[in-house]
PDB file of N, CA, C and O in Angstrom, chain B, residues numbered from 101:
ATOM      1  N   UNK B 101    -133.538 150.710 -48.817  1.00  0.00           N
ATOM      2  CA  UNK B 101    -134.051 150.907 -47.491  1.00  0.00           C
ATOM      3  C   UNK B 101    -133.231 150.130 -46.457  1.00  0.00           C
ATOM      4  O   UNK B 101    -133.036 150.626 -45.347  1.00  0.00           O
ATOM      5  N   UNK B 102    -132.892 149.289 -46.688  1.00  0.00           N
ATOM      6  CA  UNK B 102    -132.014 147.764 -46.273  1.00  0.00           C
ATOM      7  C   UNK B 102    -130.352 148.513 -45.963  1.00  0.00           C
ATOM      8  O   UNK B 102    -129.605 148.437 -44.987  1.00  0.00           O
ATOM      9  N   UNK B 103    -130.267 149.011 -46.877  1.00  0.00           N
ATOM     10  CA  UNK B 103    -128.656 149.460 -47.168  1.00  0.00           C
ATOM     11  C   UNK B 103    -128.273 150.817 -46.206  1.00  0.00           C
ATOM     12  O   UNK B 103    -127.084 150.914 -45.903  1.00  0.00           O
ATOM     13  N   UNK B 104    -128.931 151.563 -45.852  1.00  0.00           N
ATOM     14  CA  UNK B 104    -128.604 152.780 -44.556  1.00  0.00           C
ATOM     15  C   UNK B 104    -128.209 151.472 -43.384  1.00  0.00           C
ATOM     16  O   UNK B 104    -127.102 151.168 -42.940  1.00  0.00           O
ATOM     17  N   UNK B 105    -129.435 150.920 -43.123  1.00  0.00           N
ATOM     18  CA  UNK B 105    -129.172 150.082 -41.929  1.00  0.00           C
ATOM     19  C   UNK B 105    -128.328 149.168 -41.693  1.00  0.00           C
ATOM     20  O   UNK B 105    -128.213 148.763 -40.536  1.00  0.00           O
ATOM     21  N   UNK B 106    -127.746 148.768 -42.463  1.00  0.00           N
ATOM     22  CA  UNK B 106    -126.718 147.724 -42.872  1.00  0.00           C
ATOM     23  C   UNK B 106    -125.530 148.613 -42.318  1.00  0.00           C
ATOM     24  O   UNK B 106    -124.963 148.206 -41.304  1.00  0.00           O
ATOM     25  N   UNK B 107    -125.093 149.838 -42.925  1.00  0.00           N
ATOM     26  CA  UNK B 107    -124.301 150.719 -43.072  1.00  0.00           C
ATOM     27  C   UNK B 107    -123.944 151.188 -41.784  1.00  0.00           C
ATOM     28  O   UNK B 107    -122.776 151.068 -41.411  1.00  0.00           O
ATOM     29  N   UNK B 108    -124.916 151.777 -40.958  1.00  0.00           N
ATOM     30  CA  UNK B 108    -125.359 152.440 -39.822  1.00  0.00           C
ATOM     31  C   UNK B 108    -124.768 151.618 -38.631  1.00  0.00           C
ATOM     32  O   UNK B 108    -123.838 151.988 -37.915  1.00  0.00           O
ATOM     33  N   UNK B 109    -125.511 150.356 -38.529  1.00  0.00           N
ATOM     34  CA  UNK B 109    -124.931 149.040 -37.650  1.00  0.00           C
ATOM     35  C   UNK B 109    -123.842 148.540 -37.675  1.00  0.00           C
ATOM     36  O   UNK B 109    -123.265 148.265 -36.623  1.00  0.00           O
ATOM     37  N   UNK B 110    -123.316 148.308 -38.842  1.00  0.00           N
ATOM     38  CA  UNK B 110    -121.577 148.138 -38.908  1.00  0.00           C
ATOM     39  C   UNK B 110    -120.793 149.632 -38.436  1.00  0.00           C
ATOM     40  O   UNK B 110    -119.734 149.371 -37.865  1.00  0.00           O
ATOM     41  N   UNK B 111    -120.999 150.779 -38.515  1.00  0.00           N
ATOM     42  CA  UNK B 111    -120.445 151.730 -37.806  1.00  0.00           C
ATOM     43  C   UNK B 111    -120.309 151.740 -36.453  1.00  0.00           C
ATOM     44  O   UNK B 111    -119.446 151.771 -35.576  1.00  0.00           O
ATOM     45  N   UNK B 112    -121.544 151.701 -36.620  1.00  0.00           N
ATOM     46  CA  UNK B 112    -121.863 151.603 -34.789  1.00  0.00           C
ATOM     47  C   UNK B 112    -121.197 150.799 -33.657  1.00  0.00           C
ATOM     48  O   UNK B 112    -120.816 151.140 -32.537  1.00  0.00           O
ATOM     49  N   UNK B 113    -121.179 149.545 -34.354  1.00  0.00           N
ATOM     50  CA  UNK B 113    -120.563 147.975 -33.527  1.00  0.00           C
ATOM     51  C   UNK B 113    -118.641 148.346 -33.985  1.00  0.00           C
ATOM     52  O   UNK B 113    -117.756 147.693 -33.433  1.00  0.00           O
ATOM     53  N   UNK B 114    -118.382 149.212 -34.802  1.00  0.00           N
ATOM     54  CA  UNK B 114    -116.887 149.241 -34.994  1.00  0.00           C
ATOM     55  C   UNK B 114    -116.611 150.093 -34.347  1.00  0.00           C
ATOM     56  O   UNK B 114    -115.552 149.929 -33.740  1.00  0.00           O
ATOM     57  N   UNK B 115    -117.290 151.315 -34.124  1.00  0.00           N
ATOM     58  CA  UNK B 115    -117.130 152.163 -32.645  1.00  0.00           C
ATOM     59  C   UNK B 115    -117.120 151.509 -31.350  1.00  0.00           C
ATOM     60  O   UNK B 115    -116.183 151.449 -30.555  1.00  0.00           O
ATOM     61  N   UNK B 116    -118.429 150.967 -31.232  1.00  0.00           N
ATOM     62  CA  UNK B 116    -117.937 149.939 -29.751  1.00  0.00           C
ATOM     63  C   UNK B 116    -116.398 149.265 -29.857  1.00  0.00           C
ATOM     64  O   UNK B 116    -115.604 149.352 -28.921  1.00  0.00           O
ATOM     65  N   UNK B 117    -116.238 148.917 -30.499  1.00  0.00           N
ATOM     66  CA  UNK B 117    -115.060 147.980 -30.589  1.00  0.00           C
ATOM     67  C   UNK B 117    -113.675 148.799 -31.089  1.00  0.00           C
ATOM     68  O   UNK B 117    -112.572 148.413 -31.475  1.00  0.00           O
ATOM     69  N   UNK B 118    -114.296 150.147 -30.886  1.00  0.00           N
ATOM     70  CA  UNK B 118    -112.809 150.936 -30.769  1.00  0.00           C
ATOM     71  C   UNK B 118    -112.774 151.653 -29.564  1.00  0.00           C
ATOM     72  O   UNK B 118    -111.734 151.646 -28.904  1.00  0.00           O
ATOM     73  N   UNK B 119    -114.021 152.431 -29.083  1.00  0.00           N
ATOM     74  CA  UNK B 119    -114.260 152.861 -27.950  1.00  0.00           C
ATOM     75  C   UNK B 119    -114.507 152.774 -26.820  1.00  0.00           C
ATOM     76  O   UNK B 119    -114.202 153.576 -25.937  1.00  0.00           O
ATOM     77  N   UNK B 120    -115.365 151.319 -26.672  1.00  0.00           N
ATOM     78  CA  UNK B 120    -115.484 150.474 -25.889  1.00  0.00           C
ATOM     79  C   UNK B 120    -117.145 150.827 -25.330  1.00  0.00           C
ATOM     80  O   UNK B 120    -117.649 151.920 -25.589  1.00  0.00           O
ATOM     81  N   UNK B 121    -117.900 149.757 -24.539  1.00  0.00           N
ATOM     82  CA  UNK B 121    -119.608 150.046 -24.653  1.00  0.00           C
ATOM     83  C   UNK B 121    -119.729 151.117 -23.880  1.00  0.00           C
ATOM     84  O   UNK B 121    -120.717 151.846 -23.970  1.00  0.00           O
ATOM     85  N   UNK B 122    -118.549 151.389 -22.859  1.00  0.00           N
ATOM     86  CA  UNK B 122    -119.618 152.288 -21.991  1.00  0.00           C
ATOM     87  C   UNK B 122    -119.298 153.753 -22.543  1.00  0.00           C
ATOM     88  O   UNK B 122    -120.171 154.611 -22.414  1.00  0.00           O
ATOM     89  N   UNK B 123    -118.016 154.094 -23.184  1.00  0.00           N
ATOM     90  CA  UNK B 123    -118.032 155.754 -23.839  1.00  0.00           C
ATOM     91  C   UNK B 123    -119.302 155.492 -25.302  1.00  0.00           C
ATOM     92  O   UNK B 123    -120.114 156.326 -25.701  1.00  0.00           O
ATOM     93  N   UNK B 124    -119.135 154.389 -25.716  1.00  0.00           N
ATOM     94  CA  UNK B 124    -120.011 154.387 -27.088  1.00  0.00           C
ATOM     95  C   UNK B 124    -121.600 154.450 -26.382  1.00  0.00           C
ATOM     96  O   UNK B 124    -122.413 154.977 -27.141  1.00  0.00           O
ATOM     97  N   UNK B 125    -122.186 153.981 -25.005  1.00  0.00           N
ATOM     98  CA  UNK B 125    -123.490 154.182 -24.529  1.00  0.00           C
ATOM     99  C   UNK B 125    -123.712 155.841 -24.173  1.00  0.00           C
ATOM    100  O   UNK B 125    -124.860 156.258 -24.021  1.00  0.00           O
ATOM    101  N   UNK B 126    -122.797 156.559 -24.077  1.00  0.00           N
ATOM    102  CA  UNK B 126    -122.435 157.794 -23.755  1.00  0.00           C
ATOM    103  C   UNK B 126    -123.089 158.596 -24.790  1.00  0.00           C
ATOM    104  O   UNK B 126    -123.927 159.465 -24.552  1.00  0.00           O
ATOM    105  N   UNK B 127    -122.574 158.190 -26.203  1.00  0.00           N
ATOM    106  CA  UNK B 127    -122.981 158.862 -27.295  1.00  0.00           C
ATOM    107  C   UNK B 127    -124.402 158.567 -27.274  1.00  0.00           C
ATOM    108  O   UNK B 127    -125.265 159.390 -26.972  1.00  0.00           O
ATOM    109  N   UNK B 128    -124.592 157.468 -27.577  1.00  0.00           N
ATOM    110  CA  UNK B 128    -126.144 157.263 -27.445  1.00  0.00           C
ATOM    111  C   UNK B 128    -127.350 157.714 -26.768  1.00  0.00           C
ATOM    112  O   UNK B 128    -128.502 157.626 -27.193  1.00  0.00           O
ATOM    113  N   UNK B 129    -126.869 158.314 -25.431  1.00  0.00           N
ATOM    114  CA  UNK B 129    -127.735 158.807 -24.617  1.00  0.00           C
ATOM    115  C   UNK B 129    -127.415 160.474 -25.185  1.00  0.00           C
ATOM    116  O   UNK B 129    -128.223 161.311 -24.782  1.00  0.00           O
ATOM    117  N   UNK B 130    -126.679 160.797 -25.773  1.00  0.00           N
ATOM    118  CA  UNK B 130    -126.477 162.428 -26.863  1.00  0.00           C
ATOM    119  C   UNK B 130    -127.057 162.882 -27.952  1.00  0.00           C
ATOM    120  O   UNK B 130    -127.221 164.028 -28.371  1.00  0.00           O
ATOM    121  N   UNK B 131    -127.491 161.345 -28.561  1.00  0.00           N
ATOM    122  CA  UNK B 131    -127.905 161.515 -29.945  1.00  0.00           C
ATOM    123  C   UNK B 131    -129.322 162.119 -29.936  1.00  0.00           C
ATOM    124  O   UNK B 131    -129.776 162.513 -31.010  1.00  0.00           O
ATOM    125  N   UNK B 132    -130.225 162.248 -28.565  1.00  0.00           N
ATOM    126  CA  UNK B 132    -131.726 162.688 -28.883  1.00  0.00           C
ATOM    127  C   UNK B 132    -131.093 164.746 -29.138  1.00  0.00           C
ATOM    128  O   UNK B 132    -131.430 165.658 -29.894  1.00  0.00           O
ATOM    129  N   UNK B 133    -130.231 164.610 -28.182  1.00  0.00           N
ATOM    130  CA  UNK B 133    -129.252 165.896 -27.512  1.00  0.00           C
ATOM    131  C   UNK B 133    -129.130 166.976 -29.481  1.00  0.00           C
ATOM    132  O   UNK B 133    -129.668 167.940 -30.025  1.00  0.00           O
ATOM    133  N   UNK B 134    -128.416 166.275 -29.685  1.00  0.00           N
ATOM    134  CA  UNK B 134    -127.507 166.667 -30.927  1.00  0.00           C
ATOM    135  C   UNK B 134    -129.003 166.777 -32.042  1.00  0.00           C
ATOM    136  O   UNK B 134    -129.023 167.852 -32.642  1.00  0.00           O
ATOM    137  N   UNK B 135    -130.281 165.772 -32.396  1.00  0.00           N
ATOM    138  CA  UNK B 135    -131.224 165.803 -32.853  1.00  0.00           C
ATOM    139  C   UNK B 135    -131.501 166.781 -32.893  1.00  0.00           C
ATOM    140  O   UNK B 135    -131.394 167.278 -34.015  1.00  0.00           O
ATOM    141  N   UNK B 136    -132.146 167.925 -31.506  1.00  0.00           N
ATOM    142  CA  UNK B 136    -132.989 168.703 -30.846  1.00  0.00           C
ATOM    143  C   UNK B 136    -132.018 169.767 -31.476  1.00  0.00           C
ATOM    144  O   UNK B 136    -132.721 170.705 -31.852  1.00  0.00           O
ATOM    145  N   UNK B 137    -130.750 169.999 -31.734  1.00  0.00           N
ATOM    146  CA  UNK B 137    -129.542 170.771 -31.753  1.00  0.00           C
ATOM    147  C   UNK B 137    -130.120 171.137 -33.458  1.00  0.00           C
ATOM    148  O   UNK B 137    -130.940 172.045 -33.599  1.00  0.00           O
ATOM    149  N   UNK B 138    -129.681 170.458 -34.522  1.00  0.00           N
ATOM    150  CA  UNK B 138    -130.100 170.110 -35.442  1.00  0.00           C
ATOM    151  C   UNK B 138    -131.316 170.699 -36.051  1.00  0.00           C
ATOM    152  O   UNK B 138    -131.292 171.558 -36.933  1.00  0.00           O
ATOM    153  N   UNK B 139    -132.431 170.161 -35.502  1.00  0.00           N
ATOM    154  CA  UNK B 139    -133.631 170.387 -35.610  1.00  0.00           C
ATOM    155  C   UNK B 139    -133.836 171.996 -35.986  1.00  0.00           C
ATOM    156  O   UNK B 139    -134.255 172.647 -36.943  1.00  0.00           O
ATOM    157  N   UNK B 140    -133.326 172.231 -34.752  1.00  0.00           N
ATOM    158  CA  UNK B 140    -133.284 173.934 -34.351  1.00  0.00           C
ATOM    159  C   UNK B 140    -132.764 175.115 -34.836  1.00  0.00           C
ATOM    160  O   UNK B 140    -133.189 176.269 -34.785  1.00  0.00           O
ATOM    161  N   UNK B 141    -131.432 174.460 -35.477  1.00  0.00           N
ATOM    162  CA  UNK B 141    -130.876 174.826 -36.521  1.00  0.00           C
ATOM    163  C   UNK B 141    -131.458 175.067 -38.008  1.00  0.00           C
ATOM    164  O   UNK B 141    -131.691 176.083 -38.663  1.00  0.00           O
ATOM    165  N   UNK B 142    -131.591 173.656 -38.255  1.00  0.00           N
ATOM    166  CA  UNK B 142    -132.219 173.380 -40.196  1.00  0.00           C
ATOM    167  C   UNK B 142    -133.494 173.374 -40.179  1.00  0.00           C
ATOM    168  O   UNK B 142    -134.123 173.531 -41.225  1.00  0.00           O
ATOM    169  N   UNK B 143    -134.059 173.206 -39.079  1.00  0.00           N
ATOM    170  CA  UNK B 143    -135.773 173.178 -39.523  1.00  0.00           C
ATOM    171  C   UNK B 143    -136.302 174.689 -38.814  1.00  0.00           C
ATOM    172  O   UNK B 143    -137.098 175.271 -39.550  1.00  0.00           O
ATOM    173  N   UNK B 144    -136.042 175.305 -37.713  1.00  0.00           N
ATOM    174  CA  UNK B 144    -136.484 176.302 -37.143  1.00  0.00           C
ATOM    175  C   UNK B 144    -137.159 175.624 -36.202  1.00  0.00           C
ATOM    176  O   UNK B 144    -137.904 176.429 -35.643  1.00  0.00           O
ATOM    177  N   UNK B 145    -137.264 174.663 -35.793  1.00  0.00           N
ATOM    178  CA  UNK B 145    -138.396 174.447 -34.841  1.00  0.00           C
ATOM    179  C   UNK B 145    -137.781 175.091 -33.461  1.00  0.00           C
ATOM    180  O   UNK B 145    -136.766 175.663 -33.063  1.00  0.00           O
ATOM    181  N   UNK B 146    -139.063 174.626 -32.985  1.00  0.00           N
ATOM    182  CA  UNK B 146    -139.483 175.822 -31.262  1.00  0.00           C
ATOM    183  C   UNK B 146    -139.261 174.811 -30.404  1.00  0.00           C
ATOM    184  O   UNK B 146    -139.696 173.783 -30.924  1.00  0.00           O
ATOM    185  N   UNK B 147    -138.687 174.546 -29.088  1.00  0.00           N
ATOM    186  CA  UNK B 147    -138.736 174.035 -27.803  1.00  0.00           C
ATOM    187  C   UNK B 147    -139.453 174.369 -26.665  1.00  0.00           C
ATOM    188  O   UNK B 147    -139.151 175.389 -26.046  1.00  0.00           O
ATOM    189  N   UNK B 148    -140.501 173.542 -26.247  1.00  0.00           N
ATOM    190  CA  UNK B 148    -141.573 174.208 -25.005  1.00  0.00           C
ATOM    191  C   UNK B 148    -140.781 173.615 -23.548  1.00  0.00           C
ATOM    192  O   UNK B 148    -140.046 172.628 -23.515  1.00  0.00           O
ATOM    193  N   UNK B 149    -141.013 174.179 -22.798  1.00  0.00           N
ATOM    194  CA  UNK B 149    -140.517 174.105 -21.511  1.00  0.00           C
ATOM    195  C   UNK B 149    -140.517 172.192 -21.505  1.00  0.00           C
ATOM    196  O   UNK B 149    -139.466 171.554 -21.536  1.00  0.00           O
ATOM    197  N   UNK B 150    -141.396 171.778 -21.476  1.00  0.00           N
ATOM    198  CA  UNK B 150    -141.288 170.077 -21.241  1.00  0.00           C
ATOM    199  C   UNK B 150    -140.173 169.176 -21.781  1.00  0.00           C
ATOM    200  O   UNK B 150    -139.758 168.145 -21.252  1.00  0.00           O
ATOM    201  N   UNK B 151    -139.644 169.890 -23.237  1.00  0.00           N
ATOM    202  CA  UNK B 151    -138.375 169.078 -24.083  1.00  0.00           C
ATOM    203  C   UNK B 151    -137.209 170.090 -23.257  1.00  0.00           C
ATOM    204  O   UNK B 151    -136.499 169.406 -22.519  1.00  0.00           O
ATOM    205  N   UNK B 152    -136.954 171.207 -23.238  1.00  0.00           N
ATOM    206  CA  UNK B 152    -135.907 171.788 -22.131  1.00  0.00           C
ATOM    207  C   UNK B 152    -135.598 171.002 -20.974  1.00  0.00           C
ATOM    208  O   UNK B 152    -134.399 170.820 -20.761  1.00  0.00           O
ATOM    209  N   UNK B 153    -136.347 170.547 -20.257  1.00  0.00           N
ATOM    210  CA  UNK B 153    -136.461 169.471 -18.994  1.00  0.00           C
ATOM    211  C   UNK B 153    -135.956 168.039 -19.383  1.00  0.00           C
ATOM    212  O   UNK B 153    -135.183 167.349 -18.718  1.00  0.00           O
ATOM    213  N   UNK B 154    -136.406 167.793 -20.314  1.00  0.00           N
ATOM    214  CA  UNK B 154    -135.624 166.324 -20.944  1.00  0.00           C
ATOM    215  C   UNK B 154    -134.589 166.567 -21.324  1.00  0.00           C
ATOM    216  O   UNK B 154    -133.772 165.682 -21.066  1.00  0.00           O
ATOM    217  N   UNK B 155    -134.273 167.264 -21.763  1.00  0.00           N
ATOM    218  CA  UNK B 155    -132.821 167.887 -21.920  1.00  0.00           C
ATOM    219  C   UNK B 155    -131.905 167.474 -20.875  1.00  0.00           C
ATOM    220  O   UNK B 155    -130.992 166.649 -20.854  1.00  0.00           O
ATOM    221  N   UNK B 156    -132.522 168.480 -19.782  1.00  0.00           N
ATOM    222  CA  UNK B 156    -131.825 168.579 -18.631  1.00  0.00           C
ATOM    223  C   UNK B 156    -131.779 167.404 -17.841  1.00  0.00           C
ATOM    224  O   UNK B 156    -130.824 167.137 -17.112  1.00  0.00           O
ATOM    225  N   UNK B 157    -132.529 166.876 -17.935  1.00  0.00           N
ATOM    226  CA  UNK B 157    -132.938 165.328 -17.377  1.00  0.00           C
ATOM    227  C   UNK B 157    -131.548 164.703 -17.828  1.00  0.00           C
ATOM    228  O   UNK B 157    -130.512 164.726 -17.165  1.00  0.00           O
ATOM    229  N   UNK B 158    -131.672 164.310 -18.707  1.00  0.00           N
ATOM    230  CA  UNK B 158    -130.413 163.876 -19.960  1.00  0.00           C
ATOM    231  C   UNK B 158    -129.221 164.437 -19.610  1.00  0.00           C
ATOM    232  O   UNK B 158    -128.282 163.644 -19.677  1.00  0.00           O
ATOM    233  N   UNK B 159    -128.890 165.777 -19.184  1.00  0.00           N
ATOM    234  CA  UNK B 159    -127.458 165.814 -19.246  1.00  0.00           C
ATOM    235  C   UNK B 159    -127.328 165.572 -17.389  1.00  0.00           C
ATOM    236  O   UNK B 159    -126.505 164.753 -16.978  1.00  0.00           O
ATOM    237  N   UNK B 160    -127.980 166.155 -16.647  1.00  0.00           N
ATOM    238  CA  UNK B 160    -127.739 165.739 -15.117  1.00  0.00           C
ATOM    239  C   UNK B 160    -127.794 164.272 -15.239  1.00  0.00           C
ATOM    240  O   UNK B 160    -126.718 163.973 -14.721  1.00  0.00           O
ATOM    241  N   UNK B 161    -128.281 163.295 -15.546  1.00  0.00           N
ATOM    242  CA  UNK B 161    -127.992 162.455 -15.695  1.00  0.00           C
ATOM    243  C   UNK B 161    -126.849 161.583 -16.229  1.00  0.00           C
ATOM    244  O   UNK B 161    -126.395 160.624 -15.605  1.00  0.00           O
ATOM    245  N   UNK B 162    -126.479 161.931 -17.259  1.00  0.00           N
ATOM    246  CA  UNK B 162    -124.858 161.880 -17.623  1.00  0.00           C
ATOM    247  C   UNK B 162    -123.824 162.155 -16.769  1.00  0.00           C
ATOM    248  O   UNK B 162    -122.834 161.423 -16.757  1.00  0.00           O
ATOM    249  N   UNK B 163    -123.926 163.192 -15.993  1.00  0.00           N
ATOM    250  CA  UNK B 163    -122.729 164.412 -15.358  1.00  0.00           C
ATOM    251  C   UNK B 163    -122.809 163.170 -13.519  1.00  0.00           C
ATOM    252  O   UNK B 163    -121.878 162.659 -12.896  1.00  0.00           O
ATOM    253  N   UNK B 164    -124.030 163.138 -13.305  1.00  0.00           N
ATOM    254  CA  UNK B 164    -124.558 162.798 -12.030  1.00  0.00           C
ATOM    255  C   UNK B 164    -123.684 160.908 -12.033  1.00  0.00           C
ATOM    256  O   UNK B 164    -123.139 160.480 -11.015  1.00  0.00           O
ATOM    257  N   UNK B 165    -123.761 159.983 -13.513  1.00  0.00           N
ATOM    258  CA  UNK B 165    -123.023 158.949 -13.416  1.00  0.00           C
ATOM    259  C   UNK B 165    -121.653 159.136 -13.181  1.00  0.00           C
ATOM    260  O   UNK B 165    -120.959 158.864 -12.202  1.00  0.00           O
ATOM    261  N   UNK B 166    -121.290 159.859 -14.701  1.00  0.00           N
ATOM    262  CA  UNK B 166    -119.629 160.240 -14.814  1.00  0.00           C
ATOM    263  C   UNK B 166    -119.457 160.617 -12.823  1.00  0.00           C
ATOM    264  O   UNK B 166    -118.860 159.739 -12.199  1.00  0.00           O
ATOM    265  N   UNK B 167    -119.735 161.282 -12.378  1.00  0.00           N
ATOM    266  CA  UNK B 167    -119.337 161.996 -11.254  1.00  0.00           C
ATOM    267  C   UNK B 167    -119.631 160.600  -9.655  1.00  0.00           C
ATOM    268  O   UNK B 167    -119.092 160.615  -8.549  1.00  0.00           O
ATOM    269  N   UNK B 168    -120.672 159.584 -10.224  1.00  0.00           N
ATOM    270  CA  UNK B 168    -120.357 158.761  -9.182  1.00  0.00           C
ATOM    271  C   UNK B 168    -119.664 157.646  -8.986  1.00  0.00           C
ATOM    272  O   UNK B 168    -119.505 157.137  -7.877  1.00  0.00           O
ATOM    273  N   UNK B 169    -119.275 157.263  -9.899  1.00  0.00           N
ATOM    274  CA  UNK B 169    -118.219 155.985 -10.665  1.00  0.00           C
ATOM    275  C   UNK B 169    -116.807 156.580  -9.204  1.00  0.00           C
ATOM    276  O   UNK B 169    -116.532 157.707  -8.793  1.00  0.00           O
ATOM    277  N   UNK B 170    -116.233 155.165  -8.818  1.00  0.00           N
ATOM    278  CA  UNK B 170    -115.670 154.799  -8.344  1.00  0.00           C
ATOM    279  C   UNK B 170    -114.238 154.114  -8.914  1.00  0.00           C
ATOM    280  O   UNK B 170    -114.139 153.012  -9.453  1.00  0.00           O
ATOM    281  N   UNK B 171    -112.714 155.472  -8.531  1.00  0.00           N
ATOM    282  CA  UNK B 171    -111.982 154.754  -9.555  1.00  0.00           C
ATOM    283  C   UNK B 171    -111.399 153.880  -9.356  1.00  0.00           C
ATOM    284  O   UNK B 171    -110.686 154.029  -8.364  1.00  0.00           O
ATOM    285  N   UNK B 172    -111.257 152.298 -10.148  1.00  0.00           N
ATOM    286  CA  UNK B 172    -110.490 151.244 -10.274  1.00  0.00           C
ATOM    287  C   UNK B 172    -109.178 151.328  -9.725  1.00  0.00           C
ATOM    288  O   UNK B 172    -108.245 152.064 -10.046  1.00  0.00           O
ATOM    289  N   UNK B 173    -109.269 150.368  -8.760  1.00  0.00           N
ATOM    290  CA  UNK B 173    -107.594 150.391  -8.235  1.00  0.00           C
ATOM    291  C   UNK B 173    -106.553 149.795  -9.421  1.00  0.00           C
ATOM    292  O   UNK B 173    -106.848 149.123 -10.409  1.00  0.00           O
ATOM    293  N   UNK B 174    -104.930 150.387  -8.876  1.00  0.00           N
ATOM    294  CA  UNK B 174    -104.545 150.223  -9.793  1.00  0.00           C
ATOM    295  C   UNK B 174    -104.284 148.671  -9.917  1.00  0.00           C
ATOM    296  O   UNK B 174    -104.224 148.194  -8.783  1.00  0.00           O
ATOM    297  N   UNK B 175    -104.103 147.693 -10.921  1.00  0.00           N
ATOM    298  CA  UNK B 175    -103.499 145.909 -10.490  1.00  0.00           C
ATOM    299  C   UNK B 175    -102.170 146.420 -10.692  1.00  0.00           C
ATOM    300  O   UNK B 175    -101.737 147.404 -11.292  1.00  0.00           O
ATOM    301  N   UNK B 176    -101.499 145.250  -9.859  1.00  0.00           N
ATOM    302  CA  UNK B 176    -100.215 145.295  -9.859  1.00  0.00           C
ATOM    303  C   UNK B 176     -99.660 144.258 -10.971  1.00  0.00           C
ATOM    304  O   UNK B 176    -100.318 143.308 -11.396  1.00  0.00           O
ATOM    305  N   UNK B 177     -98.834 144.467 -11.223  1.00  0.00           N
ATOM    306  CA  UNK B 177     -97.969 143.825 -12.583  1.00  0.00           C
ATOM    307  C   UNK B 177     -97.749 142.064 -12.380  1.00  0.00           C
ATOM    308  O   UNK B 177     -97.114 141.559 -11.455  1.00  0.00           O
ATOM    309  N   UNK B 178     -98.471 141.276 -13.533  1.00  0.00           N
ATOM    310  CA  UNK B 178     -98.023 139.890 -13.178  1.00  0.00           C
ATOM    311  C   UNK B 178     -96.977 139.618 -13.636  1.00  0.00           C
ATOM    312  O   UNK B 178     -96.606 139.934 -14.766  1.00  0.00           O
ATOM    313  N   UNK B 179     -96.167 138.809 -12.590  1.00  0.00           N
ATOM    314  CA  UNK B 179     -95.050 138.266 -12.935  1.00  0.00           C
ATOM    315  C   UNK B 179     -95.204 136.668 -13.895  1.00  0.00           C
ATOM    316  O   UNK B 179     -94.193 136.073 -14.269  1.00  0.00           O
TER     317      UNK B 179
END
């Protein structure tokens, strides 16, 4: 029971530390995304208008950050 989580958390923290927190928080806010995807697929389940909206909630929300971020000037080279 011990050993998924062990497993899971060392993935996770070696992604941050290849990807860096804020593309790796990216995924995270996907994973309910990809679940619902899944679900729908292997189990058959049904979506009622209220989880469609969280959905959408979820990705305008994503699109709405990516799109207000302000880009970093460039630094100039230390001598």
């Amino acid at each position: 029971m011990i050993g998924p989580l062990v497993v899971t958390n060392i993935l996770w923290f070696t992604a941050i530390s290849r990807v860096g927190p804020s593309r790796a928080s990216l995924f995270a806010n996907l994973q309910p995304f990809f679940a619902v995807i899944i679900a729908l697929i292997l189990l058959s389940e049904h979506l009622s208008r209220l989880e469609v909206a969280g959905g959408l909630a979820i990705a305008v929300g994503i699109v709405f950050e990516r799109r207000s971020r302000v880009p970093a000037l460039p630094q100039p080279p230390a001598d």
